[in-house]
C-alpha positions in Angstrom: 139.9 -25.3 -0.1 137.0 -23.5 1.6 134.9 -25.5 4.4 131.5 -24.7 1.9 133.3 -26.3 -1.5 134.5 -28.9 0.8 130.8 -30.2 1.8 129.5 -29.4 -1.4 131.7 -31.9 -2.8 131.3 -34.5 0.2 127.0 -34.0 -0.7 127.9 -34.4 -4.3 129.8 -37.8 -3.7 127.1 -38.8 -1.7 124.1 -38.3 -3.5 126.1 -39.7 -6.8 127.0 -43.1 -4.7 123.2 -43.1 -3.3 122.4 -42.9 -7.6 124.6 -45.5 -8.4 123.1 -47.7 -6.0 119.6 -47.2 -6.7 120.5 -47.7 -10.5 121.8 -51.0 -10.0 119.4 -51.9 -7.4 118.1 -55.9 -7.7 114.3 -56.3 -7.5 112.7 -59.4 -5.9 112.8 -63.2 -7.6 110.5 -65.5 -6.4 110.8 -69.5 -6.9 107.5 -71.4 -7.6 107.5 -75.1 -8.8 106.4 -78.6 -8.6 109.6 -80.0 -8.0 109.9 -80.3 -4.3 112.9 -80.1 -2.2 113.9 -84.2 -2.2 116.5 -83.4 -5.0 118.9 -80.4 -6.6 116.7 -79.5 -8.8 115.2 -76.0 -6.7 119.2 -75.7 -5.7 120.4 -75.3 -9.0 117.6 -72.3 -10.1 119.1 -70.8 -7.0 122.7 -71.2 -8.1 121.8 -69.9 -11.4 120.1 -66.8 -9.9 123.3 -66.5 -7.7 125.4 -66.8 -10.6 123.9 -63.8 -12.2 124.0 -61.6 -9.2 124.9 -62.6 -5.8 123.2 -59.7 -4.1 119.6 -61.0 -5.8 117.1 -61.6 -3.0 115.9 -64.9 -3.9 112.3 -65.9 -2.6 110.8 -69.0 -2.3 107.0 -69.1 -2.8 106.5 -72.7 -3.2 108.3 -75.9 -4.6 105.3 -78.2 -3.6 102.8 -77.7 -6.4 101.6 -81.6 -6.7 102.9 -83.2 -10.2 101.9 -81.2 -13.0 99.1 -79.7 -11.7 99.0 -76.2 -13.7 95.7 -74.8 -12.4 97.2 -74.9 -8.9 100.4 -73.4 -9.8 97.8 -70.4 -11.2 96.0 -69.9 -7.8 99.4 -69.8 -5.8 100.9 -67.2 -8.1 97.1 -65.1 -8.1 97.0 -65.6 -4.2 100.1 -64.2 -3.9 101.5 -61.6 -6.3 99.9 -58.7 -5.2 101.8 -58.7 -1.6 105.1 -58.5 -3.6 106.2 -54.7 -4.5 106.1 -53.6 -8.0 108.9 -54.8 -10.7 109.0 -58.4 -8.6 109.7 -61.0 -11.1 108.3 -64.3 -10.3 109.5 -67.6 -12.1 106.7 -70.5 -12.2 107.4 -73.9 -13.9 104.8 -76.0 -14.0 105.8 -77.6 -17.1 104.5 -81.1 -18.3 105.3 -80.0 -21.6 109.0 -79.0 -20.8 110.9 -79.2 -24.6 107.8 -78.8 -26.7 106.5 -76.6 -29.2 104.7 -74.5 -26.2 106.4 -71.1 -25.9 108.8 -69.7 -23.0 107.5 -65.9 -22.8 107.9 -63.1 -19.6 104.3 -61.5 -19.2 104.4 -58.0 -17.6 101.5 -57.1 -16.2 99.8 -53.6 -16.0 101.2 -53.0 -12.1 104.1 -54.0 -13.0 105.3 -57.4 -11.9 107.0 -60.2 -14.5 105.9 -63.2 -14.7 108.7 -65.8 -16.2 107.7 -69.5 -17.3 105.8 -71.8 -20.0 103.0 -70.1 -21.3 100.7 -73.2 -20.8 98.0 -72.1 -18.7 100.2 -71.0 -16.0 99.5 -67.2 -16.0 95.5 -67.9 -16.4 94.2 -65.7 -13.1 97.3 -63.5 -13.3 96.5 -62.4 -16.4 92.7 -62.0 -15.5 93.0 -60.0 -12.7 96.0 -58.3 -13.5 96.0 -57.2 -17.0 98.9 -57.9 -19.5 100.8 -54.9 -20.4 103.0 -56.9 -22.8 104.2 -60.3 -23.5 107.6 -61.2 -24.6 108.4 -64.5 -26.0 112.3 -65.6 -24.6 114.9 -65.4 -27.2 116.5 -68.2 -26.5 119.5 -68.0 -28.7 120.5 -65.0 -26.3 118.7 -65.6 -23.0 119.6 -69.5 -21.7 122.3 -70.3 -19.5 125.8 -70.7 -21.1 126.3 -74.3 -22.0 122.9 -75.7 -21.7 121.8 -75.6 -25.1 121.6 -79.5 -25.2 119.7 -80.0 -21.8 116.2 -80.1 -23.0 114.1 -80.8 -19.7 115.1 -78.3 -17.0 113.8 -75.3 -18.8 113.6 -74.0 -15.3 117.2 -74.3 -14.4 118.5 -73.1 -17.9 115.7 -70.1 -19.3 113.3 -69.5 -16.7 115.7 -69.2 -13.5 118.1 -67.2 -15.5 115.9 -65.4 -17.6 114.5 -63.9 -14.3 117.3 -63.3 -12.5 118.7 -61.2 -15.4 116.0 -59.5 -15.3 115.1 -58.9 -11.8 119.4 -58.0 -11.4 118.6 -55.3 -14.2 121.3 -57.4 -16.4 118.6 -57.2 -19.2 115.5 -54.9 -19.9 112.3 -56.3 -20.4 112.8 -55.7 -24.1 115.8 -57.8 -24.0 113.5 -60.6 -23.1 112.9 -61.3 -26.6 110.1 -60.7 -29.4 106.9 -59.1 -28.5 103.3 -61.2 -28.5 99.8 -60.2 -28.8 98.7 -60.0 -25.5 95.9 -61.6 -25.6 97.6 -65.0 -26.7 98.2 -65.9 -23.3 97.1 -69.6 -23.0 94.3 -69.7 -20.5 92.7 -72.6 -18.6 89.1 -72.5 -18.8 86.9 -72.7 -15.7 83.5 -71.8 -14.0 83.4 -68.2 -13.3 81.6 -66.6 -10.6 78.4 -65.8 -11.6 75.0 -65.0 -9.8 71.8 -66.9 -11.1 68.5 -65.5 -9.3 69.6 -65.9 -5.7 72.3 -68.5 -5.8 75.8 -68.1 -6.6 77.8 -70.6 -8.7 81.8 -70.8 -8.7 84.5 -73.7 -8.2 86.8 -75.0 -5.5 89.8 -73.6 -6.6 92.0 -74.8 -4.2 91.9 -75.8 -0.6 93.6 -74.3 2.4 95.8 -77.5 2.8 97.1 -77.4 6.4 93.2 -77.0 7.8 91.1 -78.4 4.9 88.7 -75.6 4.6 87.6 -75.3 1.5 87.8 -72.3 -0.6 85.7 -70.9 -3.5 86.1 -68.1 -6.4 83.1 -65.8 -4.8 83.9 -62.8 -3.7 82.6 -61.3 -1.2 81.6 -58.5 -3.5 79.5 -61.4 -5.3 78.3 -63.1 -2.2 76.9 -59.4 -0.5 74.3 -59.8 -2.9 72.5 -61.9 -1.5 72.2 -59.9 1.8 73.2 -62.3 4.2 74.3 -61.0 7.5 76.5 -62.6 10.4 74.8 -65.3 11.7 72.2 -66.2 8.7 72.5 -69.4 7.5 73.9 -70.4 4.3 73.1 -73.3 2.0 76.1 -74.6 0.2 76.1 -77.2 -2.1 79.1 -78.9 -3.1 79.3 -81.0 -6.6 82.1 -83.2 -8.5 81.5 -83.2 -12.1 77.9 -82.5 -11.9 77.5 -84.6 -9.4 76.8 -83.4 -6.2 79.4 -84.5 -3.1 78.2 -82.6 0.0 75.3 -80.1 1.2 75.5 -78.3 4.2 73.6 -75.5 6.0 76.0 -73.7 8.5 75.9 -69.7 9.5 77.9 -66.9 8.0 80.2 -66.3 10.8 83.6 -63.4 10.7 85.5 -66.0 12.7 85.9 -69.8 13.3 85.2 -69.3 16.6 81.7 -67.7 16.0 80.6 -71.9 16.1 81.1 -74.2 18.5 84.8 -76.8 18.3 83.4 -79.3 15.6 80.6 -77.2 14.3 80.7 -76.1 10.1 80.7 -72.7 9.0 80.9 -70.5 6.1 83.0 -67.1 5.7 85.5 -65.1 4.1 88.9 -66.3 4.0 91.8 -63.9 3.1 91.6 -63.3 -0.2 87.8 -62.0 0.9 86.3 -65.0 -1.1 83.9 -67.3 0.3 84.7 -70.3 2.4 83.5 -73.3 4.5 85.1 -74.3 7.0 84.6 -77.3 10.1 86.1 -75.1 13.5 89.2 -76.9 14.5 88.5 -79.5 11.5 89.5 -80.7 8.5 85.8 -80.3 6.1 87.9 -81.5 2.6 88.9 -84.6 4.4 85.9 -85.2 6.3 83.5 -84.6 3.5 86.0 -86.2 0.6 86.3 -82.8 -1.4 88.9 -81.6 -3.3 89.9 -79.1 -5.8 90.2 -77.9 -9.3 88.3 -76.5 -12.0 86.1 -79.6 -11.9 84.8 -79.0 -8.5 81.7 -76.7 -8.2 79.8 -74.7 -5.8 76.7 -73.2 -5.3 75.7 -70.9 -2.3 72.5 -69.5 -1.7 70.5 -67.7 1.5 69.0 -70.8 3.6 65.3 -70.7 4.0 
């Protein structure tokens, strides 16, 4: 055989293994939960996903989401979704009502990325910011882990952690997932918007920045510029508890913590470009008593 039908075979063989491969290729699965690492229980969704496909890169986002705490499960999976390439499939359980009448579904949303888990409140600021493109409630009858159909409270070892690694493995299409919902069923968790009323701005605490205690709000910066306060201007913020209001503080807009002195408050833009106040190499949640939820408010305006 001629050198040229030699290499034209040898590129053939080559491209059709490179195919193969990127046909079967595995998309990312990432872990979030409120069980913490004390027991099995994070183990086991990993042995599951491993059990479906043992090339599946397996991601940890988070597995200490206090006790049943939904709306904070929400945030973590909006804070972080985005910086995960499209198809990623994240499973979240956060699931008080685990063997209830509340549904199991995979949400897809318009970029792309799967979101597996109780549809309880869960996928609130995903859904928001993201879009759904489609919502699939799991078939169960076809989509739970072989022998499990008399566990009833580790939805997250038995659906949710093999639901998505099926899917992220490409053992299952989307449409495999099971029936299709309206998409705007998705249970949402009501809370304070971000608004602008004359020249203040009203939002919540959704969460706080837990290693450092700064606290964080839902304003956005594109929000907050309207106010036309520049680096250095001074910033009323007004901190309230169920109407009641917890801590005021006037502190300048600064790009950095060091733009104040050690000790010194400030307020400024934390990664997700929303506002923030912060205490320079302190702790302003535990020094002030403030936490969060969609019970904490906020209201910023320019100082006079």
């Amino acid at each position: 055989m001629k050198f040229k039908q030699l290499s034209k075979l040898f590129a053939a063989a080559c491209l059709s293994t490179v195919l193969a491969a990127q046909a079967h290729a595995s998309n990312a699965l990432v872990l979030l939960t409120d069980f913490g690492t004390s027991d099995g229980a994070v183990s086991a969704m990993h042995g599951v996903a491993f059990g479906v496909d043992p090339k599946l890169q397996v991601s940890d986002l988070t597995h200490n989401i206090p006790d049943y705490d939904i709306w904070l499960g929400a945030y973590r999976l909006y804070q972080t979704a985005n910086y995960w390439p499209q198809g990623s499939v994240f499973v979240a359980v956060v699931d008080p009502g685990v063997g209830t009448s509340r549904k199991s579904v995979v949400l897809k949303t318009r970029a792309g990325r799967y979101f597996v888990g109780p549809d309880n409140g869960l996928f609130t600021l995903i859904a928001e910011r993201d879009g759904v493109a489609e919502l699939r409630e799991i078939d169960e009858n076809v989509n739970r882990l072989a022998g499990s159909g008399e566990s009833y409270t580790f939805h997250g070892r038995d659906v949710y952690a093999y639901v998505g690694a099926r899917l992220a493995s490409g053992a299952i299409s989307f449409e495999q997932v099971g029936p299709v919902l309206p998409s705007t069923s998705v249970v949402k968790i009501a809370y304070q918007k971000a608004v602008r009323q004359g020249d203040t701005l009203r939002g919540i605490i959704p969460v706080l920045d837990v290693k450092y205690g700064n606290v964080w709000t839902n304003i956005p910066k594109t929000l907050f510029d309207e106010l036309k306060i520049g680096v250095h201007d001074k910033v009323q913020v007004r901190i309230l508890h169920k109407g009641k209001q917890v801590n005021k503080v006037v502190a300048p807009f600064e790009h950095t913590f060091g733009g104040v002195a050690q000790g010194k408050p400030l307020v400024y833009l934390n990664s997700l470009l929303d506002v923030a106040v912060a205490i320079s190499q302190g702790n302003y949640a535990r020094q002030h008593h403030i936490d969060s939820g969609v019970d904490w408010e906020v209201e910023i305006s320019k100082a006079k």
